[in-house]
C-alpha positions in Angstrom: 163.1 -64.2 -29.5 163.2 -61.2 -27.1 162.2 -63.3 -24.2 165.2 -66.1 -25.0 167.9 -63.0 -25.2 166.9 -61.4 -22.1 167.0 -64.8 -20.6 170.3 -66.1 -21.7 171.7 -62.8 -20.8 170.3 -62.9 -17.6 172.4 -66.3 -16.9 175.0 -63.6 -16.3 174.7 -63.1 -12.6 174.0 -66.5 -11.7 174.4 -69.1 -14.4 172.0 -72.2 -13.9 171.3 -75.4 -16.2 172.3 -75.5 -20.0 171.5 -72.3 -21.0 174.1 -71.2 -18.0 176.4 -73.3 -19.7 176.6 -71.4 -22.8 177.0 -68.3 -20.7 180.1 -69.4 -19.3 181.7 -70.4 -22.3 180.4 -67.4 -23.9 182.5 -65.3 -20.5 185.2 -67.1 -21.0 186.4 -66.7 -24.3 184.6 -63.3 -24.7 185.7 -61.2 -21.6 189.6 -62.3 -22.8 190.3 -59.5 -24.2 188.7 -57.0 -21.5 190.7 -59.6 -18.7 193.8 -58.9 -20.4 193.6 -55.3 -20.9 193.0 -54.8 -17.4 195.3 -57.0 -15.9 197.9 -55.2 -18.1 197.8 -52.5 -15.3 198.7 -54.6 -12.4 202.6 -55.3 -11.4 202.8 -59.0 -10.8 205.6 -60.5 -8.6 206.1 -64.4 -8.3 204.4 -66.4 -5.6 201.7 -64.2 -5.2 198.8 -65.4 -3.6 195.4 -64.2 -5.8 191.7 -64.6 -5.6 189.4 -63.9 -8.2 185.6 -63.2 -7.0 183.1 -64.1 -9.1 185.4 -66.8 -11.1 182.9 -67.8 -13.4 183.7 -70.4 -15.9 187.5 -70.1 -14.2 189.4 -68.7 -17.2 190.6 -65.9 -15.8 192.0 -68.0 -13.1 194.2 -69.7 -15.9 195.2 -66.2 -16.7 196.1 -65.1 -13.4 198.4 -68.2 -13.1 200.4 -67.7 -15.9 201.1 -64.2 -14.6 202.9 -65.1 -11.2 205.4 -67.8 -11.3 204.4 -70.5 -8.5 201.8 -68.2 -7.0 198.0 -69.8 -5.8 194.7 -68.5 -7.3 191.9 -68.9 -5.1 188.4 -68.7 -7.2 184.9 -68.1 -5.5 181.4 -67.7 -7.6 177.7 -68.4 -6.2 176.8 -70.4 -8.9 177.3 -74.3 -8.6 177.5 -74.4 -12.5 180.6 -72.1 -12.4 181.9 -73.8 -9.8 181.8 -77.2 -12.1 183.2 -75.7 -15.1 186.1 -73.4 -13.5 187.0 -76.6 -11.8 187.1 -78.8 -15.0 188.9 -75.7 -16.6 192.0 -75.9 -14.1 192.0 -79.3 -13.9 195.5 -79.8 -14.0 195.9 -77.3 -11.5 193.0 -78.0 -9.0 194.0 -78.3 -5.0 197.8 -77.7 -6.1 198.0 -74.1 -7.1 194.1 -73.5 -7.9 191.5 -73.3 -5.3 187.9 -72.6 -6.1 185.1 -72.5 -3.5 181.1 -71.8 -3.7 180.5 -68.7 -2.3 179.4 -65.1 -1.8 181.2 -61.6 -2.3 179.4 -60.3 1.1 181.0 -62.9 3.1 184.4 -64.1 1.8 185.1 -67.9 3.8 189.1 -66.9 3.7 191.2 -65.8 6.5 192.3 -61.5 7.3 195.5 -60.5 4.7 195.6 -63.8 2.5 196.1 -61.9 -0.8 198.4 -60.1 -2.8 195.9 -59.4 -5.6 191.8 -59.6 -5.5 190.2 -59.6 -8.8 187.0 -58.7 -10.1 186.0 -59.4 -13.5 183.2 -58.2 -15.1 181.3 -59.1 -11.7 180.4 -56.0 -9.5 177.3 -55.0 -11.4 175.6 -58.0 -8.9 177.2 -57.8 -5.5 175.2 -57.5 -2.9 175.5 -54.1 -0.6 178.3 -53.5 -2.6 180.0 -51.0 0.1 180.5 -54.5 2.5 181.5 -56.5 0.1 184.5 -53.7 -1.0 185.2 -54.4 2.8 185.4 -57.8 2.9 187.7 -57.7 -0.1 190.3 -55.1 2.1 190.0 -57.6 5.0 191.1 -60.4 2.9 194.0 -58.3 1.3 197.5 -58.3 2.8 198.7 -55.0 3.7 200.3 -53.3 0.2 197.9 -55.9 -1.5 195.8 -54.7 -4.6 192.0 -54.9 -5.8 191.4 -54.9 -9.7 187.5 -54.2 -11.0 187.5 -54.7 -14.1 184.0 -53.7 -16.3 183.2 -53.3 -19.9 179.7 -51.6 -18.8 180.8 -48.3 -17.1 177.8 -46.0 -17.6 174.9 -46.4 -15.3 172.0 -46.2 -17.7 173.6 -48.7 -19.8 170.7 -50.6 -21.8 172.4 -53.8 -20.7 170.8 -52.7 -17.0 167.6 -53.6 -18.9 168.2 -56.4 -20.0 170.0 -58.3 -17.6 168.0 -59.0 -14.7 169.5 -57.6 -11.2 172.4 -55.8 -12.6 173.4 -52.8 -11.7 176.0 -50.4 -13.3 178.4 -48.0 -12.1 180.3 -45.7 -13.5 184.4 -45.6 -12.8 184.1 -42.7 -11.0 181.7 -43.8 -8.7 183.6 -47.0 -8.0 187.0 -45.1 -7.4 184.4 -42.9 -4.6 183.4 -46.1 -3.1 186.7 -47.5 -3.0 187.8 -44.9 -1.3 185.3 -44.6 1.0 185.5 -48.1 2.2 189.2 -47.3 2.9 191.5 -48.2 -0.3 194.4 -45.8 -1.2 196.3 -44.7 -4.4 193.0 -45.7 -6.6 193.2 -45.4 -9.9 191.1 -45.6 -13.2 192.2 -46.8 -16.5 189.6 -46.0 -19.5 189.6 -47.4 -22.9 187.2 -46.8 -25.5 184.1 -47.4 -25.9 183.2 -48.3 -22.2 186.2 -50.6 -20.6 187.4 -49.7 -17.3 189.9 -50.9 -14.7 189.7 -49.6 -10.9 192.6 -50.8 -9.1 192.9 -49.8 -4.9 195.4 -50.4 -2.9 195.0 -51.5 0.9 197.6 -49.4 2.7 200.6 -50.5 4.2 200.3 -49.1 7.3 198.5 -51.2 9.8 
Protein backbone atom coordinates (compact mmCIF):
# COMPACT_ATOMS: atom_id res chain seq x y z
CA UNK A 1 0.00 0.00 0.00
CA UNK A 2 2.92 2.30 0.81
CA UNK A 3 4.63 1.54 -2.44
CA UNK A 4 1.18 2.47 -4.57
CA UNK A 5 0.98 6.03 -2.52
CA UNK A 6 4.44 7.02 -3.03
CA UNK A 7 3.88 6.03 -6.55
CA UNK A 8 0.71 7.81 -7.49
CA UNK A 9 2.08 10.79 -5.68
CA UNK A 10 5.10 10.69 -7.51
CA UNK A 11 2.90 11.13 -10.89
CA UNK A 12 3.06 14.67 -9.56
CA UNK A 13 6.06 15.93 -11.43
CA UNK A 14 5.63 14.14 -14.49
CA UNK A 15 2.30 12.37 -14.92
CA UNK A 16 2.54 9.15 -17.25
CA UNK A 17 -0.14 6.27 -18.17
CA UNK A 18 -3.41 5.73 -16.05
CA UNK A 19 -2.25 6.20 -12.86
CA UNK A 20 -1.02 9.85 -14.28
CA UNK A 21 -4.40 10.21 -15.20
CA UNK A 22 -5.85 10.18 -11.83
CA UNK A 23 -3.19 12.62 -10.88
CA UNK A 24 -4.36 15.18 -13.08
CA UNK A 25 -7.88 14.95 -12.27
CA UNK A 26 -6.97 14.75 -8.72
CA UNK A 27 -4.75 18.55 -9.56
CA UNK A 28 -7.35 19.78 -11.12
CA UNK A 29 -10.20 19.84 -8.95
CA UNK A 30 -7.97 19.79 -5.84
CA UNK A 31 -5.39 22.70 -6.22
CA UNK A 32 -8.88 24.94 -7.03
CA UNK A 33 -9.08 26.32 -4.10
CA UNK A 34 -5.12 27.06 -3.53
CA UNK A 35 -5.42 28.57 -7.57
CA UNK A 36 -8.02 30.80 -6.54
CA UNK A 37 -6.65 32.08 -3.40
CA UNK A 38 -3.59 32.98 -5.09
CA UNK A 39 -4.74 34.41 -8.10
CA UNK A 40 -6.94 36.65 -5.76
CA UNK A 41 -3.72 38.79 -5.36
CA UNK A 42 -3.11 39.58 -8.91
CA UNK A 43 -4.79 42.76 -10.68
CA UNK A 44 -6.17 41.47 -13.97
CA UNK A 45 -6.80 43.93 -16.97
CA UNK A 46 -8.63 42.64 -20.24
CA UNK A 47 -6.66 41.33 -23.16
CA UNK A 48 -3.92 40.21 -21.25
CA UNK A 49 -1.72 37.80 -22.75
CA UNK A 50 -0.88 34.83 -19.90
CA UNK A 51 1.10 31.69 -19.71
CA UNK A 52 0.86 29.18 -17.15
CA UNK A 53 4.01 26.77 -16.75
CA UNK A 54 3.52 23.56 -15.75
CA UNK A 55 -0.37 23.50 -16.96
CA UNK A 56 -1.00 20.24 -15.91
CA UNK A 57 -4.43 18.90 -16.49
CA UNK A 58 -5.18 22.66 -17.95
CA UNK A 59 -7.68 23.91 -15.35
CA UNK A 60 -6.09 26.63 -14.25
CA UNK A 61 -5.92 27.75 -17.75
CA UNK A 62 -9.80 27.80 -17.69
CA UNK A 63 -9.42 29.91 -14.67
CA UNK A 64 -7.05 32.35 -16.04
CA UNK A 65 -9.53 32.94 -18.97
CA UNK A 66 -12.32 33.82 -17.13
CA UNK A 67 -10.26 36.46 -15.37
CA UNK A 68 -9.26 38.69 -18.45
CA UNK A 69 -11.90 39.41 -20.88
CA UNK A 70 -10.55 38.39 -24.50
CA UNK A 71 -6.98 37.82 -23.25
CA UNK A 72 -4.86 34.43 -24.59
CA UNK A 73 -3.54 31.70 -22.13
CA UNK A 74 -0.59 30.02 -23.38
CA UNK A 75 -0.08 26.49 -21.28
CA UNK A 76 3.33 24.49 -21.31
CA UNK A 77 3.93 21.13 -19.16
CA UNK A 78 6.60 18.24 -19.97
CA UNK A 79 4.31 15.59 -19.73
CA UNK A 80 2.46 14.40 -22.99
CA UNK A 81 -0.43 13.17 -20.62
CA UNK A 82 -0.99 16.83 -19.46
CA UNK A 83 -0.67 17.96 -22.57
CA UNK A 84 -3.73 15.53 -23.71
CA UNK A 85 -5.98 16.33 -21.00
CA UNK A 86 -5.41 20.33 -20.72
CA UNK A 87 -6.09 20.27 -24.35
CA UNK A 88 -9.44 18.18 -24.14
CA UNK A 89 -10.18 20.51 -21.01
CA UNK A 90 -10.17 23.79 -23.22
CA UNK A 91 -11.52 22.36 -25.97
CA UNK A 92 -13.71 24.95 -26.87
CA UNK A 93 -11.09 27.24 -26.52
CA UNK A 94 -8.01 25.49 -28.15
CA UNK A 95 -5.87 27.52 -31.02
CA UNK A 96 -8.51 30.58 -30.54
CA UNK A 97 -7.66 32.00 -27.09
CA UNK A 98 -5.87 28.81 -25.48
CA UNK A 99 -2.49 27.62 -26.59
CA UNK A 100 -0.84 24.76 -24.93
CA UNK A 101 2.61 23.33 -26.01
CA UNK A 102 4.97 20.35 -24.69
CA UNK A 103 7.73 21.78 -23.05
CA UNK A 104 10.25 22.65 -20.39
CA UNK A 105 10.54 25.53 -17.72
CA UNK A 106 14.47 25.84 -18.54
CA UNK A 107 13.85 26.72 -22.02
CA UNK A 108 10.52 28.47 -22.64
CA UNK A 109 9.84 28.04 -26.90
CA UNK A 110 8.02 31.70 -26.78
CA UNK A 111 9.34 34.94 -28.03
CA UNK A 112 11.24 38.06 -25.31
CA UNK A 113 8.15 40.21 -23.50
CA UNK A 114 5.06 38.01 -24.73
CA UNK A 115 3.34 38.15 -21.28
CA UNK A 116 1.42 40.12 -19.01
CA UNK A 117 1.13 37.43 -16.33
CA UNK A 118 3.31 34.04 -15.95
CA UNK A 119 1.89 31.62 -13.65
CA UNK A 120 3.11 28.92 -11.65
CA UNK A 121 0.90 26.56 -9.89
CA UNK A 122 1.91 24.24 -7.55
CA UNK A 123 4.97 23.47 -9.97
CA UNK A 124 8.36 24.87 -8.83
CA UNK A 125 9.19 22.12 -6.40
CA UNK A 126 10.46 20.25 -9.96
CA UNK A 127 12.13 22.83 -12.11
CA UNK A 128 15.19 22.28 -13.16
CA UNK A 129 18.20 24.83 -12.00
CA UNK A 130 15.51 26.71 -10.81
CA UNK A 131 17.63 30.19 -10.84
CA UNK A 132 17.47 29.81 -15.07
CA UNK A 133 14.31 28.95 -15.23
CA UNK A 134 13.16 32.26 -12.93
CA UNK A 135 15.16 33.81 -15.93
CA UNK A 136 13.53 32.54 -18.62
CA UNK A 137 10.28 33.47 -17.11
CA UNK A 138 11.57 37.44 -16.86
CA UNK A 139 12.66 37.17 -20.54
CA UNK A 140 9.28 36.03 -21.62
CA UNK A 141 7.51 38.79 -19.43
CA UNK A 142 6.73 42.17 -20.92
CA UNK A 143 8.14 44.99 -19.11
CA UNK A 144 5.52 45.86 -15.97
CA UNK A 145 4.53 42.09 -16.51
CA UNK A 146 3.97 39.81 -13.37
CA UNK A 147 5.14 36.26 -12.11
CA UNK A 148 2.69 34.36 -9.68
CA UNK A 149 4.23 31.01 -7.62
CA UNK A 150 1.82 29.67 -6.18
CA UNK A 151 2.61 26.52 -3.45
CA UNK A 152 0.67 24.81 -0.76
CA UNK A 153 4.08 23.08 0.41
CA UNK A 154 6.20 26.08 1.70
CA UNK A 155 8.52 24.50 4.32
CA UNK A 156 11.57 22.65 3.07
CA UNK A 157 11.54 19.61 5.16
CA UNK A 158 8.06 18.97 4.25
CA UNK A 159 7.40 15.07 4.46
CA UNK A 160 5.84 15.41 1.10
CA UNK A 161 9.72 15.89 -0.08
CA UNK A 162 9.79 12.26 0.93
CA UNK A 163 7.42 11.08 -0.65
CA UNK A 164 7.32 12.50 -3.86
CA UNK A 165 10.12 11.54 -5.83
CA UNK A 166 12.38 14.67 -7.19
CA UNK A 167 10.60 17.31 -5.44
CA UNK A 168 12.04 19.87 -3.79
CA UNK A 169 10.60 22.46 -1.46
CA UNK A 170 11.18 25.95 -0.68
CA UNK A 171 10.18 28.06 1.60
CA UNK A 172 8.52 31.71 0.64
CA UNK A 173 11.24 33.48 1.72
CA UNK A 174 13.69 31.72 -0.12
CA UNK A 175 11.70 32.12 -3.33
CA UNK A 176 11.11 36.00 -2.78
CA UNK A 177 15.53 35.88 -2.40
CA UNK A 178 15.65 34.03 -5.61
CA UNK A 179 13.34 36.21 -7.27
CA UNK A 180 15.07 38.83 -6.49
CA UNK A 181 18.19 37.67 -7.29
CA UNK A 182 17.40 36.73 -10.72
CA UNK A 183 16.18 40.39 -11.19
CA UNK A 184 12.30 40.73 -10.27
CA UNK A 185 11.10 43.91 -8.33
CA UNK A 186 8.31 44.81 -5.84
CA UNK A 187 8.18 40.90 -4.68
CA UNK A 188 5.83 40.03 -2.50
CA UNK A 189 4.56 37.13 -0.24
CA UNK A 190 1.08 36.30 0.62
CA UNK A 191 0.72 33.49 3.61
CA UNK A 192 -2.28 31.66 4.60
CA UNK A 193 -2.54 29.07 7.04
CA UNK A 194 -1.41 26.11 7.29
CA UNK A 195 1.32 26.32 4.47
CA UNK A 196 -0.26 28.25 1.24
CA UNK A 197 1.87 30.75 -0.30
CA UNK A 198 1.79 33.24 -3.22
CA UNK A 199 5.15 34.94 -4.49
CA UNK A 200 4.31 37.42 -7.07
CA UNK A 201 7.53 39.59 -8.86
CA UNK A 202 7.32 42.05 -11.01
CA UNK A 203 9.77 42.53 -14.18
CA UNK A 204 10.59 46.24 -14.07
CA UNK A 205 9.41 48.74 -16.32
CA UNK A 206 12.48 50.20 -17.12
CA UNK A 207 14.25 48.60 -19.96
Amino acid sequence: MANIFKEFFSQCARPEGFLGRLMLNFMNFGHGPLTNWGLEHVKFEDKWTMLDIGCGGGATLKRLLKRSKDAKVYGIDISEESIAKARKLNEKWLDKQVFIAQGSASELPYENALFDLVTAVETVYFWPDLPKCLQEVLRVLKLGGRFAIIIEVADPESVWTKVVEGMTAYSPEQLKEMLDAAGFVSTEVYEKKPAWAAILGEKSNVG
